[in-house]
KEKE-3310 file (N, C-alpha, C; in steps of 0.2 Angstrom, whole numbers, plus 5000, padded with zeros to 4 digits):
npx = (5004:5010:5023:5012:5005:5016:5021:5008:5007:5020:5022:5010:5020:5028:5023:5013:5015:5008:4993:5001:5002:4989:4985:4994:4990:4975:4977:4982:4971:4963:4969:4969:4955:4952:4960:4955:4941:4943:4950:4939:4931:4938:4942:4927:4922:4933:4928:4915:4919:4929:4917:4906:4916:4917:4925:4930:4926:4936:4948:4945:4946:4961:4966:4960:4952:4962:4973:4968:4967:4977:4981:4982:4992:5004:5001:5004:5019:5024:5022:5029:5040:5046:5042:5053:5052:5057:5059:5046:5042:5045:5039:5027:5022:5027:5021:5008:5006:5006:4995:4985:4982:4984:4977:4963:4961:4960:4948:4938:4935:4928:4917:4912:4914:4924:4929:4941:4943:4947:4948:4958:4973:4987:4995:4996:4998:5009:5018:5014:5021:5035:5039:5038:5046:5058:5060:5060:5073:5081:5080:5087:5097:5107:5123:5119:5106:5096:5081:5084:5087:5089:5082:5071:5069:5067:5056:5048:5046:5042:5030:5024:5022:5015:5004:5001:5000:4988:4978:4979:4974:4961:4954:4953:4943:4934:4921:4914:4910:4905:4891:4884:4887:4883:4872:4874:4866:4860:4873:4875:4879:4880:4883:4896:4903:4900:4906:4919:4921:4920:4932:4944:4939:4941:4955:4959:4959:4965:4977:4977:4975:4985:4995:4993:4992:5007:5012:5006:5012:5026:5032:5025:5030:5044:5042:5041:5051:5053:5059:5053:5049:5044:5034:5027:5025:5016:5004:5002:5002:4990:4980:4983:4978:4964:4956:4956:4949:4937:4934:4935:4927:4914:4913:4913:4902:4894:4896:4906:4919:4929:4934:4937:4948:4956:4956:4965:4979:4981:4983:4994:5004:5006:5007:5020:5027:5023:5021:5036:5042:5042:5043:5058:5064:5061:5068:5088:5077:5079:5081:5078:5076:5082:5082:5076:5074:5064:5054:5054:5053:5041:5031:5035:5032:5018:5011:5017:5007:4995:4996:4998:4984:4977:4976:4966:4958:4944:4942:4937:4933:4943:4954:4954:4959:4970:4977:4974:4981:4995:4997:4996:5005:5016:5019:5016:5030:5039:5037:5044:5056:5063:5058)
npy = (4994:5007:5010:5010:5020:5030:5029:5034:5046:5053:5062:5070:5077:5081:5090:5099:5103:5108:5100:5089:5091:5093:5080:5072:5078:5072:5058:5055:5061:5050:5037:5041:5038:5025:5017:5021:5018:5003:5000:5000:4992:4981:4981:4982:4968:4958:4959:4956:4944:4938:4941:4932:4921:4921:4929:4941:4957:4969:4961:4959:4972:4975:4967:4961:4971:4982:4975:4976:4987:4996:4991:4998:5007:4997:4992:5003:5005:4994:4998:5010:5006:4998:5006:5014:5024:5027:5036:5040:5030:5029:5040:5039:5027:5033:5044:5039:5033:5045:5050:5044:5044:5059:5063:5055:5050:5063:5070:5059:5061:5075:5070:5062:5058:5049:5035:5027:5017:4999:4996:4993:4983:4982:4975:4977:4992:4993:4985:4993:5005:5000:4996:5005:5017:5008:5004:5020:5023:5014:5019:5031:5029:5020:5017:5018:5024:5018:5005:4989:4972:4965:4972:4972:4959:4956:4964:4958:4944:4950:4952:4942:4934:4942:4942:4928:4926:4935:4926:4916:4919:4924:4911:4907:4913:4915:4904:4912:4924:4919:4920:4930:4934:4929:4914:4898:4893:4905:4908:4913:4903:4910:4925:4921:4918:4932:4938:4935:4937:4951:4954:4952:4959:4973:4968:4971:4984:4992:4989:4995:5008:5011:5013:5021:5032:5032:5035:5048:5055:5055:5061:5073:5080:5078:5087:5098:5100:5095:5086:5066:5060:5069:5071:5060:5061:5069:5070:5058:5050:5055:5052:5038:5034:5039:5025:5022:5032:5034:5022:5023:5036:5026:5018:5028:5034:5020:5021:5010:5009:5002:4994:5002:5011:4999:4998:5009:5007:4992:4998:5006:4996:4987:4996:5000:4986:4976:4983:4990:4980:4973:4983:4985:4975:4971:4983:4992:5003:5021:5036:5052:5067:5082:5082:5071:5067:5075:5069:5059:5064:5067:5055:5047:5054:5058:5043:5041:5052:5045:5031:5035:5040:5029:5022:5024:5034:5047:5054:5068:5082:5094:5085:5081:5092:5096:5084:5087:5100:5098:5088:5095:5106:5096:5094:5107:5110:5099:5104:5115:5115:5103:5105)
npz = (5000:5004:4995:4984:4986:4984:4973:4966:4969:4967:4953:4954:4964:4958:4947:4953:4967:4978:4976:4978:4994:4995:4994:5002:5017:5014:5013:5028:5035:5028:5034:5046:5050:5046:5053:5065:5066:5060:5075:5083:5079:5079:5093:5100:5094:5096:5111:5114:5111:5121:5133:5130:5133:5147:5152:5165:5170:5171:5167:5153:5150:5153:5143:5131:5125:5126:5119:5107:5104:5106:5093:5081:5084:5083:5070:5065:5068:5062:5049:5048:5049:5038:5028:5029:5042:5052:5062:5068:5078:5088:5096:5093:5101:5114:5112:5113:5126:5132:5127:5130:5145:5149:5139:5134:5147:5154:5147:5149:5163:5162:5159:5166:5184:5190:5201:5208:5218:5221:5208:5197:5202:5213:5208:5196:5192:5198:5187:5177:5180:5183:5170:5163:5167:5165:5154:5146:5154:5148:5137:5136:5145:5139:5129:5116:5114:5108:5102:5100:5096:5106:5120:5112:5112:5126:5128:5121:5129:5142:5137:5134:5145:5156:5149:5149:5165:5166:5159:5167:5179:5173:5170:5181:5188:5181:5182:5191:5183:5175:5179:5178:5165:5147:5143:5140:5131:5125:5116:5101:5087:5074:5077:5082:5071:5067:5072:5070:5055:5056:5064:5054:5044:5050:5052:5041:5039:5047:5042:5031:5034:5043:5032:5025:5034:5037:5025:5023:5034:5035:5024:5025:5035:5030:5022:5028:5037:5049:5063:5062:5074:5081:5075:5077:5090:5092:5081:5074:5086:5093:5083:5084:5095:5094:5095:5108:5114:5109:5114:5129:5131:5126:5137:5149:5149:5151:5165:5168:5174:5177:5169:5159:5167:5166:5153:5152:5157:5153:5140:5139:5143:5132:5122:5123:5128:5118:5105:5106:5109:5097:5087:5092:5087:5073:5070:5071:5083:5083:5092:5088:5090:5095:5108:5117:5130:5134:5131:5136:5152:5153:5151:5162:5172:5168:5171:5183:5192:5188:5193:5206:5208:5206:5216:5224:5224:5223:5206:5201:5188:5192:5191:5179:5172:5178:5170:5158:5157:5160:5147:5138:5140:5139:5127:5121:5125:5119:5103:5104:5109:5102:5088)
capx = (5000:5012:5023:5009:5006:5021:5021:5005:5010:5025:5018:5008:5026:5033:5019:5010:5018:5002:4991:5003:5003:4983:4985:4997:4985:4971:4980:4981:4964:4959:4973:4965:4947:4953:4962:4948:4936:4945:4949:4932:4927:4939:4939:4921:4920:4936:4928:4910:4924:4928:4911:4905:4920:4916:4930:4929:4928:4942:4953:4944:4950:4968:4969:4958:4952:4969:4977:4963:4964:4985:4983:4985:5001:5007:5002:5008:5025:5025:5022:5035:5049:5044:5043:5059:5050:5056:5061:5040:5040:5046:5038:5021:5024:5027:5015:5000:5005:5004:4989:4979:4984:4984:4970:4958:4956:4957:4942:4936:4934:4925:4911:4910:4917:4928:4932:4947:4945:4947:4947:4966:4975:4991:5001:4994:4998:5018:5021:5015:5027:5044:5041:5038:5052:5065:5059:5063:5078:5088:5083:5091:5106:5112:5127:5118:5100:5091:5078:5088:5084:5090:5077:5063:5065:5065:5050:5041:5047:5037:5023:5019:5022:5010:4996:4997:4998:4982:4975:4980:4970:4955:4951:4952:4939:4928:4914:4912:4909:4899:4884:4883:4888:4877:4871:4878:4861:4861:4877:4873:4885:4879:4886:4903:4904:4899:4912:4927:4921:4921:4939:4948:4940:4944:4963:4960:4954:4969:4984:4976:4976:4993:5000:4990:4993:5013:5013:5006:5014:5033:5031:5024:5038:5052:5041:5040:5058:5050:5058:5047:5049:5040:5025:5023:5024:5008:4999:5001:5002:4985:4976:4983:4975:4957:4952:4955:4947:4930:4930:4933:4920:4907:4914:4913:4894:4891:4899:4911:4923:4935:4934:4940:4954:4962:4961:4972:4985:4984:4987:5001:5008:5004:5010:5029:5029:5020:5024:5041:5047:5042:5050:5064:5067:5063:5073:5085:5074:5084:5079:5079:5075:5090:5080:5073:5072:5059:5046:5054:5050:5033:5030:5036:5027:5010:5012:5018:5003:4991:4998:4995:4978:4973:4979:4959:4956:4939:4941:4933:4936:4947:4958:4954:4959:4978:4980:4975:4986:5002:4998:4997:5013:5023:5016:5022:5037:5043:5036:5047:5064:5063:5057)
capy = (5000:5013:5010:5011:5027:5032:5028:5036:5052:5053:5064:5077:5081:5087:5094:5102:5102:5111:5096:5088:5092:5091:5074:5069:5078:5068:5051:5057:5059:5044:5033:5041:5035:5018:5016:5022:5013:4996:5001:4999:4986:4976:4981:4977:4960:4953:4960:4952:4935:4939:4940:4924:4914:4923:4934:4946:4965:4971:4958:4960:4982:4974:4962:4960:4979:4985:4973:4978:4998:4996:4986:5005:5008:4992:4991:5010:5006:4990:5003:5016:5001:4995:5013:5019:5031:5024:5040:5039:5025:5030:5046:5036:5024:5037:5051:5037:5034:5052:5055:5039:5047:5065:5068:5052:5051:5069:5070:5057:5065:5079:5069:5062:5056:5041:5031:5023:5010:4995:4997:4990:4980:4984:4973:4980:4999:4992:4982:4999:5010:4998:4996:5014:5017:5003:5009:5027:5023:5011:5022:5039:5028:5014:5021:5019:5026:5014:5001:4985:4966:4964:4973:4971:4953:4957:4964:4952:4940:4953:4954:4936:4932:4946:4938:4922:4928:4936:4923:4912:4924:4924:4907:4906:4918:4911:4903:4917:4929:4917:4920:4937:4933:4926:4909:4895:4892:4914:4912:4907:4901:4915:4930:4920:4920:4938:4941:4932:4942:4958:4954:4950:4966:4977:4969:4974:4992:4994:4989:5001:5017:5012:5013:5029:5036:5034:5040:5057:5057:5054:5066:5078:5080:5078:5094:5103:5101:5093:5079:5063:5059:5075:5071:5054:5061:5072:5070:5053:5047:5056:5050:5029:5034:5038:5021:5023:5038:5032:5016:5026:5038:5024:5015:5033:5036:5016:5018:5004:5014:4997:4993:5009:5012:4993:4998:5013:5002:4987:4998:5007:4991:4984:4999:5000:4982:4972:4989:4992:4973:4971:4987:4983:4966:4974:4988:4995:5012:5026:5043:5057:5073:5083:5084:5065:5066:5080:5066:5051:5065:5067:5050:5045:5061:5057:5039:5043:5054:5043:5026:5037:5040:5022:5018:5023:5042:5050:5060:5072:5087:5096:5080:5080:5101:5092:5079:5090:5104:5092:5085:5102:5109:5092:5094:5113:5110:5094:5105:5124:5112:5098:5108)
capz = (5000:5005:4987:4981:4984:4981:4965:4961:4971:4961:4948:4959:4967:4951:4943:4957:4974:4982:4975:4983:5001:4996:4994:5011:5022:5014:5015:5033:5037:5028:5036:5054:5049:5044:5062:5072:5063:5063:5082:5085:5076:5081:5102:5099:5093:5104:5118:5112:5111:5128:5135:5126:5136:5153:5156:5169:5165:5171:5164:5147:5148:5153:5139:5128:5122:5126:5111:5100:5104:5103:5086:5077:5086:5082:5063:5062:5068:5056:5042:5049:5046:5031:5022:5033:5042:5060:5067:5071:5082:5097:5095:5092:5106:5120:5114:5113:5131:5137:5126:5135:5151:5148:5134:5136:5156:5155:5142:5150:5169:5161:5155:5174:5191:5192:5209:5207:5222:5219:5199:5196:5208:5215:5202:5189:5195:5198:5183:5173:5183:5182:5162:5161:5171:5162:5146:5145:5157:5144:5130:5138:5149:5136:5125:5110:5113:5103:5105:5096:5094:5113:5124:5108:5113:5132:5129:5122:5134:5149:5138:5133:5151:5155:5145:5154:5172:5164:5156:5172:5183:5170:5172:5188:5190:5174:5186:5194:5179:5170:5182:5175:5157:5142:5146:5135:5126:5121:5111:5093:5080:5070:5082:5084:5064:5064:5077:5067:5050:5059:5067:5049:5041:5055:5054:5034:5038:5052:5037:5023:5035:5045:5029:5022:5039:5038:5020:5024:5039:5035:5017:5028:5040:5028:5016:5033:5039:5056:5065:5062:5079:5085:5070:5078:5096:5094:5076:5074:5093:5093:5079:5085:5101:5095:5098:5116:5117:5105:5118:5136:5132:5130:5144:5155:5150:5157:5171:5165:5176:5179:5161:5158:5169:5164:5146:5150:5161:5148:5134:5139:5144:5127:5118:5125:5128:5112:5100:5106:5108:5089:5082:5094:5084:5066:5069:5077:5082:5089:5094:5080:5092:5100:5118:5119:5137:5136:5130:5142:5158:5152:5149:5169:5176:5169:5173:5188:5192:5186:5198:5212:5209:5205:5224:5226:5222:5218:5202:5195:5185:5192:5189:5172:5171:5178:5165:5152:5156:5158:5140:5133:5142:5138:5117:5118:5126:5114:5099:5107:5109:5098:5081)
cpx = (5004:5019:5017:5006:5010:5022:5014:5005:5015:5025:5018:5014:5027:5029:5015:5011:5011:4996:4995:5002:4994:4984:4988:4991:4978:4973:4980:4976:4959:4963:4970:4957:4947:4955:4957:4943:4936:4949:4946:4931:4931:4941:4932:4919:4925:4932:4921:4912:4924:4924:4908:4909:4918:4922:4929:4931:4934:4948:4952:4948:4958:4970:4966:4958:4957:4975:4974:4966:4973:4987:4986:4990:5004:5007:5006:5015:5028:5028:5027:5041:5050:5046:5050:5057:5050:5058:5051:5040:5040:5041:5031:5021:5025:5022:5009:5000:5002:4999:4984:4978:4980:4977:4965:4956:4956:4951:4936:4932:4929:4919:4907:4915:4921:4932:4936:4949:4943:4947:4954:4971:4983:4997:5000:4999:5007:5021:5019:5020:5035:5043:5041:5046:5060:5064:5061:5072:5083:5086:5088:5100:5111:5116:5122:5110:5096:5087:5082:5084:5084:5085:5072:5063:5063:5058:5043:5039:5041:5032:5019:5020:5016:5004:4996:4997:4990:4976:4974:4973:4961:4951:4950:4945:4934:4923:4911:4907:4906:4893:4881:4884:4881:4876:4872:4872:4859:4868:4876:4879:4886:4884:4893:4904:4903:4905:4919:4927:4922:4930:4943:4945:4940:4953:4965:4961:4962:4976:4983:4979:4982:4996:4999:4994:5003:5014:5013:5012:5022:5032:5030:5030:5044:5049:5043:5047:5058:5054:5053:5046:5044:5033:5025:5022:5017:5002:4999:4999:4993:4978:4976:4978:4967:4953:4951:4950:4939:4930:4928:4928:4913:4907:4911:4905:4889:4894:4903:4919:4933:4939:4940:4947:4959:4963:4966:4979:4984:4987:4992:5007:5011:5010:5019:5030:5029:5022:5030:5045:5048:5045:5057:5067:5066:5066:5081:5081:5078:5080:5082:5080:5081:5089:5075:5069:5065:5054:5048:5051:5042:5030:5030:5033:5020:5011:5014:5010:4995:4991:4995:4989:4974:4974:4970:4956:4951:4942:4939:4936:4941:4954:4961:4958:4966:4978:4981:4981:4992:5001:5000:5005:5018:5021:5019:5030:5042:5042:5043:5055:5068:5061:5062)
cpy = (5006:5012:5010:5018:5030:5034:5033:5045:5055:5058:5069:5078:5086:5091:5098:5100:5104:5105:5090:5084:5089:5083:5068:5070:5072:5060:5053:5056:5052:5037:5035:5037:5027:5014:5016:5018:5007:4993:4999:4995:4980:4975:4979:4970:4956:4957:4956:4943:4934:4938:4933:4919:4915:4926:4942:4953:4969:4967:4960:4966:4978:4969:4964:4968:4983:4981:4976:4987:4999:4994:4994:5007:5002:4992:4996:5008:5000:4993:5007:5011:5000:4999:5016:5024:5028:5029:5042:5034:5027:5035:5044:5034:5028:5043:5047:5036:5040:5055:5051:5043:5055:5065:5064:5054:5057:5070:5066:5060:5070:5077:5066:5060:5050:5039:5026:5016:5004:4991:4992:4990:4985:4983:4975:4987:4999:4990:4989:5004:5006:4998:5003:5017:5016:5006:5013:5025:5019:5015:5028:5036:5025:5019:5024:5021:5025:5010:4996:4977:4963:4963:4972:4964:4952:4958:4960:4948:4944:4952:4948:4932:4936:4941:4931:4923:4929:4932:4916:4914:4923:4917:4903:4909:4917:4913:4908:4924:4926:4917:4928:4939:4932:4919:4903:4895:4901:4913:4909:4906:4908:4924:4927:4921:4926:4941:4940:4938:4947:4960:4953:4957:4974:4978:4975:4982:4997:4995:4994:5008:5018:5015:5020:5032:5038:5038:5047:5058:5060:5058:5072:5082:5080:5086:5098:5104:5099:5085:5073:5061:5063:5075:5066:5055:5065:5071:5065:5048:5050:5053:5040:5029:5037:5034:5021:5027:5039:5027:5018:5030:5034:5019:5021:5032:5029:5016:5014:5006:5007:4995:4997:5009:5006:4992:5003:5009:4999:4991:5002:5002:4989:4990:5001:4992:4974:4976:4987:4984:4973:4976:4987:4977:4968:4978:4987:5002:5015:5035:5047:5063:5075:5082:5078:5065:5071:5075:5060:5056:5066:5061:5049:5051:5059:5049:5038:5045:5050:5034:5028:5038:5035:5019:5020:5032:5042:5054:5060:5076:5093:5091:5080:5087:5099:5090:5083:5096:5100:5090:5091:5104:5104:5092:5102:5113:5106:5100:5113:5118:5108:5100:5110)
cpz = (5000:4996:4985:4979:4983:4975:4962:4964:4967:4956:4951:4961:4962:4949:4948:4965:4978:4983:4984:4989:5001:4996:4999:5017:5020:5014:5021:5036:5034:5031:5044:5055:5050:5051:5065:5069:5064:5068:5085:5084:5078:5093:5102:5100:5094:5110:5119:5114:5119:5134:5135:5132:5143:5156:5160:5167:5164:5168:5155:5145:5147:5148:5132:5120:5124:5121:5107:5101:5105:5096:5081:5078:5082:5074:5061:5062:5064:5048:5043:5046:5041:5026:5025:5035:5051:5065:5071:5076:5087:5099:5096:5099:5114:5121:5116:5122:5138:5136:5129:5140:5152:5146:5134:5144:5156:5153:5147:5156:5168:5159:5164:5179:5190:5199:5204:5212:5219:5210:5195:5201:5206:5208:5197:5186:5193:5192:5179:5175:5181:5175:5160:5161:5167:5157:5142:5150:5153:5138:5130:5141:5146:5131:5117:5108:5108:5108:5101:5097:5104:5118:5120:5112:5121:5133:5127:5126:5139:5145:5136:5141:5155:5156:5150:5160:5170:5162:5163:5176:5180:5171:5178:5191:5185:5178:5187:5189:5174:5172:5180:5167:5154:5144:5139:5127:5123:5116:5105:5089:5075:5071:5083:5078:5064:5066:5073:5060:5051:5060:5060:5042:5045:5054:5045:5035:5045:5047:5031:5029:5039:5039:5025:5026:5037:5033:5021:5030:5039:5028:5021:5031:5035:5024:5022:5038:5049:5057:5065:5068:5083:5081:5077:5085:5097:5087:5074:5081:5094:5090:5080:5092:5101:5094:5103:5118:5116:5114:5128:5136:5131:5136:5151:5156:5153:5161:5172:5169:5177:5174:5158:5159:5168:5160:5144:5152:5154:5142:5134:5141:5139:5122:5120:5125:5120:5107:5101:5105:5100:5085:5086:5087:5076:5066:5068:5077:5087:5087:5089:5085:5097:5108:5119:5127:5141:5137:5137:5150:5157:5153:5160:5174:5176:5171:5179:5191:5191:5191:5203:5212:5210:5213:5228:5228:5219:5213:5199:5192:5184:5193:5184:5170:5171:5174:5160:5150:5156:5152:5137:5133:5139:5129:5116:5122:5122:5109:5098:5105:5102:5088:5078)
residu = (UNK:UNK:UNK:UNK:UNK:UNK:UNK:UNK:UNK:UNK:UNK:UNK:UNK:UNK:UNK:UNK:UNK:UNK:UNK:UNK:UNK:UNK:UNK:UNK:UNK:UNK:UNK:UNK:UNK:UNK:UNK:UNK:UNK:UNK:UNK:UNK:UNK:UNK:UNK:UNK:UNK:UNK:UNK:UNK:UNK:UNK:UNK:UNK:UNK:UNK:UNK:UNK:UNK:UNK:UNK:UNK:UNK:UNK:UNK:UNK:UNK:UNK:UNK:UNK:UNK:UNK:UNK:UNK:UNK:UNK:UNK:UNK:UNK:UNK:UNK:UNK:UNK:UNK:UNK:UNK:UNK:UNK:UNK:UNK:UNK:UNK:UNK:UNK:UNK:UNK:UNK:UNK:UNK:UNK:UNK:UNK:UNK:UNK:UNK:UNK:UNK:UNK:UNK:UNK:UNK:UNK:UNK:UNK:UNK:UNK:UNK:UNK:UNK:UNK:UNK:UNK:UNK:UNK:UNK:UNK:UNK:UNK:UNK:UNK:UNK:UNK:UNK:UNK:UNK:UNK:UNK:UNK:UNK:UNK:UNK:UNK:UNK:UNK:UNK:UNK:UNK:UNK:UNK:UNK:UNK:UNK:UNK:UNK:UNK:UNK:UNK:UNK:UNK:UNK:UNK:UNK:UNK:UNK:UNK:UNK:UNK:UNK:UNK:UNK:UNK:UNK:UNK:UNK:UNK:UNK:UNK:UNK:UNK:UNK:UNK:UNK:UNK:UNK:UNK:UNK:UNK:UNK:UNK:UNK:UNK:UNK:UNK:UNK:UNK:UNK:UNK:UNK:UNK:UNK:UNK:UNK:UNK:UNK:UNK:UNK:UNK:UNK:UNK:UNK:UNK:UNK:UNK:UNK:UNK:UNK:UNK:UNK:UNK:UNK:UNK:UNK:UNK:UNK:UNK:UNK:UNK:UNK:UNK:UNK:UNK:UNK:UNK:UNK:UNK:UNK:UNK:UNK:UNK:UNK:UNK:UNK:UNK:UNK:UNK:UNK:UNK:UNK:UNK:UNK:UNK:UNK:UNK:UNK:UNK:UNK:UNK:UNK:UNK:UNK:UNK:UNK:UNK:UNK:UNK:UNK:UNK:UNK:UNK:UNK:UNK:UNK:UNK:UNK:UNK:UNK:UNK:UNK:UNK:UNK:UNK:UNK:UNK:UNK:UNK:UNK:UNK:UNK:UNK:UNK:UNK:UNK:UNK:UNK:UNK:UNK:UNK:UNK:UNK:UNK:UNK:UNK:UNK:UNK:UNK:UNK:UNK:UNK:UNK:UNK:UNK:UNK:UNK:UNK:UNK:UNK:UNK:UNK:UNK:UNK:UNK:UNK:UNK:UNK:UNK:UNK:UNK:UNK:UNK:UNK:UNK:UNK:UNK:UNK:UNK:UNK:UNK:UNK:UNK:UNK:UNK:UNK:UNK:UNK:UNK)
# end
């Protein structure tokens, strides 16, 4: 896909640069459309899957719709590698973290109240803090400030050990959650068939717009004389995270408040550790911007921030008024140094 635009962009450069630009922005917005959409469709109906087997809510946000609502990052930085445009990865990867944080549960907050007791266990809270942590600290302390085959494979290691702790846990707990599930004679054949169709043109609909999406993205950035590092930390890190931001708001409006806050934990886990392992291992990815460390203290401030809360904090809007400001400040401060 992404050669293929290329090839049919090619043209409009020489003969009309203005066109153009018209035509990156719209590979842009139709590569955001295509994510969000096959965001949706595919947290949906794994989460539909999920229900069906009797997995518990909170386990579902931390797993389930935290793979699906990370698939964006993940295909995008497939597409970053492939087209050579990996100075985006990181960029993606750390802004989707601080826009989850910052710009969803801020967004979120304002729509209502969120109780944090009891909503995401302890473990949960720590293993998000140490990967956060480890993560920005060996890409800023190691000589060669990259991500390499090394730690990519390290992090797969945590994150398929992750899953089955989770997955342990989940059917432990089965029984329990199937008293409140669908009852075996509700699931039809028909509905797990709609479910699988759904999932295989959602993945369709995620690999078209990753690869639109990087096109514009990486062409933009190079017309615009902008680190692609600094696109992917706010205009593309934004746009892979309005799946999250589609599924928290109708989680906020039911009350799903558990749901919610263990698909923001899962999928920052997911997005540093399932992203980052695997452009670790096709890469290496190394930092493009002179002041890297602006975004790793942003990253470990809201995350930070956000830990402590989960420890069983009512919040409401004047929480939300925090996060938002910190995203804003940590997006003009990369854009003022890093440009």
């Amino acid at each position: 896909m992404y050669h293929f635009l290329t090839n049919l962009c090619s043209a409009f450069q020489v003969e009309s640069p203005t066109l153009f630009i018209g035509v990156l922005i719209l590979s842009m917005v139709v590569g955001f459309y295509c994510l969000t959409k096959g965001g949706d469709l595919l947290s949906d109906h794994c989460s539909n899957f999920a229900k069906i087997l009797g997995v518990p809510n909170v386990v579902v946000g931390l797993t389930v719709v935290s793979i699906a609502t990370s698939a964006p990052e993940l295909f995008t930085s497939i597409a970053a590698i492939t087209s050579g445009a990996k100075g985006l990865i990181l960029g993606n990867i750390i802004g989707s973290n601080i826009a989850n944080i910052g710009l969803i549960l801020g967004i979120s907050l304002f729509i209502s109240p969120i109780n944090t007791k009891n909503a995401v266990s302890n473990t949960q809270r720590s293993l998000l803090l140490i990967l956060s942590f480890s993560f920005t600290g060996y890409l800023f302390f190691h000589p060669s400030h990259s991500l390499s085959t090394l730690p990519g494979t390290c992090l797969l290691i945590f994150i398929a050990s992750y899953l089955l702790f989770l997955t342990k846990s989940a059917l432990q707990n089965r029984g329990v959650r199937k008293k409140d599930s669908l009852d075996e004679e509700d699931i039809k054949p028909t509905s797990i068939l709609l479910s699988c169709t759904m999932i295989l043109i959602a993945t369709a609909a995620l690999w078209a717009g990753s690869d639109t999406l990087v096109f514009g993205a990486k062409n933009l950035a190079t017309l615009a004389g902008v680190p692609e590092e600094l696109v992917g930390f706010t205009l593309v890190a934004i746009g892979t995270s309005l799946p999250e931001l589609a599924a928290s708001i109708s989680l906020v409006k039911k009350g799903e408040f558990s749901m919610l806050l263990g698909n923001i934990v899962g999928s920052n886990i997911f997005n540093i550790a399932l992203v980052g392992g695997v452009a670790g291992i096709l890469g290496p990815i190394t930092a493009t911007t002179t002041y890297p460390w602006i975004d790793y203290l942003s990253l470990l401030l809201l995350t930070g921030i956000f830990a402590f809360w989960l420890r069983g904090k009512q919040l409401n809007k004047i929480h939300g008024t925090m996060l938002l400001t910190v995203y804003l400040a940590a997006s003009l401060f990369t854009w003022t140094f890093n440009s």
